[in-house]
Phi, psi and omega in degrees: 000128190243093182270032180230032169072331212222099172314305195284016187247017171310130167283134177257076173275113184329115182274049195305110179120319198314299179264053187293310150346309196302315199311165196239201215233127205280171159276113167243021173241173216269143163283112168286135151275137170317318180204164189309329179259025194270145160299311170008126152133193192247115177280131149255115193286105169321132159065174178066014184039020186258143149280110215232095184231123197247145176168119179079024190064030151231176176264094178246112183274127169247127196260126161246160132243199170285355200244348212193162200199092194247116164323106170243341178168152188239140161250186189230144184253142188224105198059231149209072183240144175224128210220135186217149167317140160036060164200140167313101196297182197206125145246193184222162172229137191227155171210107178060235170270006184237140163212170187240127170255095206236140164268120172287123169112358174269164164271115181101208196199114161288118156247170204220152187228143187260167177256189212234311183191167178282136194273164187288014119293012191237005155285341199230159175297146180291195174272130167220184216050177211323319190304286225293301190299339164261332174302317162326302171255031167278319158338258149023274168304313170318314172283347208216321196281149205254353209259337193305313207272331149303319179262034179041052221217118160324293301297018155233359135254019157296316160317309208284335195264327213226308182314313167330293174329328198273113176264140159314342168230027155332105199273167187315325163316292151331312199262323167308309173291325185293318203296297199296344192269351174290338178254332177316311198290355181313325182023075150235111219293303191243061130266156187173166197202081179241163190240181184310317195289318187235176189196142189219133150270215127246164132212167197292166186225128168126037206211146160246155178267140166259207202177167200284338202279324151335308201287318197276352151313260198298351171287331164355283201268023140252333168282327168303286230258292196262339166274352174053049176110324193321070183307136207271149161248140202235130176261190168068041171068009191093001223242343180210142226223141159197133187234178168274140186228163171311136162092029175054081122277133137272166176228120195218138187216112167271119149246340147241180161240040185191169168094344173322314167255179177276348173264093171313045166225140195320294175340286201299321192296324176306262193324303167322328180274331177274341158297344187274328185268336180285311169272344156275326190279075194270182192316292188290008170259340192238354163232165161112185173280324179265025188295162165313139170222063168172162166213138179273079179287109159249141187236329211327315189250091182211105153256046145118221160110265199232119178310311169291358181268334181302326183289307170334293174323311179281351177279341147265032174223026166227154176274329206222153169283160175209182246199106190255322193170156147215179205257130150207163177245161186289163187209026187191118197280350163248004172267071206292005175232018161264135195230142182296182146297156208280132176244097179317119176248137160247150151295084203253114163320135191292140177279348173245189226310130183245153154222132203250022188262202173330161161210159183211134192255119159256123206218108167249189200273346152297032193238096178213179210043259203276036173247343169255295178336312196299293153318313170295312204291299184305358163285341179270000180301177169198103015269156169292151198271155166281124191258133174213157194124235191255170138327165183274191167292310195107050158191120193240356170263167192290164159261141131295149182252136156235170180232130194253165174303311189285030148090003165314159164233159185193162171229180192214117158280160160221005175268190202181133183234130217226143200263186172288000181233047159051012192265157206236148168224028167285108157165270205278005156117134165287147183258130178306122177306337181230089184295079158224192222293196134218107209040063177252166183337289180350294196314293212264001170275285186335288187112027178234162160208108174298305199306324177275318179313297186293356158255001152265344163284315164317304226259327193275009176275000000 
């Protein structure tokens, strides 16, 4: 589900909501497991409010709060791969009362404690009209988002602001905008809200979301302007870009990380990106006398997708293993400083063709999710790569999708991707090591790109 518009930044998530249509008439009796180790029974996922009830070869997915038991998406089971139309299969492995849950092509691993049977709101129809649709998702946030106390934001007395406002003939217009005017200030990339009709993002301010009508400005201008003529040659759908520049510099420009194929799957996407990384990174760029000897990464313009094609990625551009980030999600609806456990990711080098020299990272606030994951993984590289330009957007956890009673969807982060010195950049963003501008008016009435000139110079000194 893409609520910035810019199709390839779909997160490859438990997609908790997206096929709600799908669900099959839930379960309300207790699952006996078949064996100690059967995926069988009713799952509670630590964190991520979901619910899991495997049974008869599906997946029946439930969105919870404290208020609410909302029906999401069914997969069909093949072993123990669970697979649904245009969502990212997930398996699961169980030992008893505990099982792991993983989405291919996510970071990390959902764990699951099993329950004794689905609990009884998730049996009966829910609560509807406007109150039950602002308690929810106010709930929601409330239960999930890990950020309030960083961006300095009550959130209960915003409830105290806003609820009062919600009437029984609130019209649908009307309610849309108060849900969107609660979160905006929040100036977060993975908020959002849409009705059939309408859509509220969130993004950090003085910063653009990007977008294909961005993406068709500036790819121009940057092969005019900043390639000085140069045509990129571009794979992926268009989506990863690379020319040769004078003094053996490469040049490589991602811009998602997902959307590679015509199939949203993690399988397929992985081989299109290494098969993609397999022509450039050919014989005479990585050995030899004429090998590189820099490369240029624009980020600038990246909405996202899947963190792990993003690891994917850095695995071909290490020698050696590194220290990528670790993970953890909230995990207690009434604590905002309780957390699952933290899960370490590393970076392990690709067995085929790789490039270890320099690298210079160009990095601005239209660069976000695994388009940041990325970059924070890649500080840990050696050598580091040199970041230069703007700050990122600020914002790296995966989303939950939810469904309000009246068939809206909004998503919610709820992680933290946390550094080897525990430090966090949801909010302001990774910051550049070399501050300058990037595609600003100034820049592009000139007929300059500071950000790039000064990482070929930097690479090629």
């Amino acid at each position: 589900m893409d609520f910035t518009s810019f199709r390839p930044a779909r997160r490859l998530v438990l997609a908790v909501g997206i096929a709600a249509g799908l669900v099959a008439a839930p379960l309300s009796a207790p699952l006996a497991a078949n064996a100690a180790n059967s995926v069988d029974g009713v799952w509670q996922m630590d964190g991520y409010g979901t619910i899991v009830a495997i049974d008869d070869g599906k997946a029946e997915l439930f969105s919870t709060t404290s208020i609410s038991c909302t029906p999401a998406a069914v997969y069909t089971q093949s072993g123990n791969r669970f697979t649904a139309e245009e969502e990212q299969a997930f398996t699961v492995r169980a030992r008893r009362d505990r099982a792991v849950l993983h989405v291919e092509g996510n970071v990390g691993d959902k764990h699951l404690r099993r329950l004794a049977k689905l609990p009884t709101n998730c049996t009966v129809p829910g609560a509807t009209g406007p109150l039950a649709v602002f308690d929810q998702f106010w709930t929601t946030y409330a239960e999930n988002y890990p950020f309030f106390a960083a961006k300095g934001i009550a959130w209960g007395k915003v409830r105290d602001t806003y609820r009062p406002r919600v009437t029984p003939d609130i019209s649908e217009d009307v309610l849309f905008d108060l849900l969107s005017e609660m979160i905006k200030p929040l100036g977060d990339a993975h908020t959002a809200i849409r009705t059939g009709t309408k859509a509220f993002a969130g993004v950090r301010p003085g910063t653009t979301l990007p977008s294909p009508e961005l993406e068709a400005e500036l790819r121009p201008y940057i092969e005019q302007t900043t390639l000085k003529g140069t045509r990129m040659t571009t794979y992926a759908n268009g989506l990863i870009g690379y020319a040769d520049l004078p003094g053996r510099i490469g040049y490589l420009r991602v811009v998602a990380f997902l959307g590679y194929g015509d199939v949203p799957d993690y399988t397929n996407e992985r081989k299109i990106l290494n098969d993609t990384i397999d022509q450039i990174l050919i014989k005479d760029r990585t050995t030899g006398r004429n090998k590189l000897r820099g490369l240029i990464i624009d980020l600038r313009i990246n909405g996202g997708g899947s963190d792990q094609l993003g690891l994917d990625l850095a695995s071909r551009l290490t020698g050696r293993p590194f220290f990528a980030y670790a993970k953890r999600a909230r995990n207690d609806p009434a604590d905002p400083s309780a957390f699952t456990a933290a899960q370490p990711i590393f970076v392990q080098p690709s067995e085929r063709t790789k490039y270890t020299g320099p690298i210079a990272m160009l990095t601005g606030g239209s660069q976000m999710s695994a388009g940041e994951t990325f970059t924070q993984a890649m500080m840990n590289r050696s050598p580091r790569p040199v970041r230069i330009g703007q700050n990122t957007q600020g914002v790296f956890s995966d989303v939950l999708v939810r469904t309000l009673p009246n068939g809206w969807r909004f998503i919610v982060p709820n992680e933290e991707f946390r550094t080897r010195d525990w430090e966090t950049f949801d909010g302001p963003g990774i910051p550049p090591d070399l501050r300058t501008p990037v595609f600003t008016a100034a820049e592009m009435r000139e007929g300059r790109d500071t950000a790039f000139s000064t990482a070929l110079k930097l690479l090629v000194r």
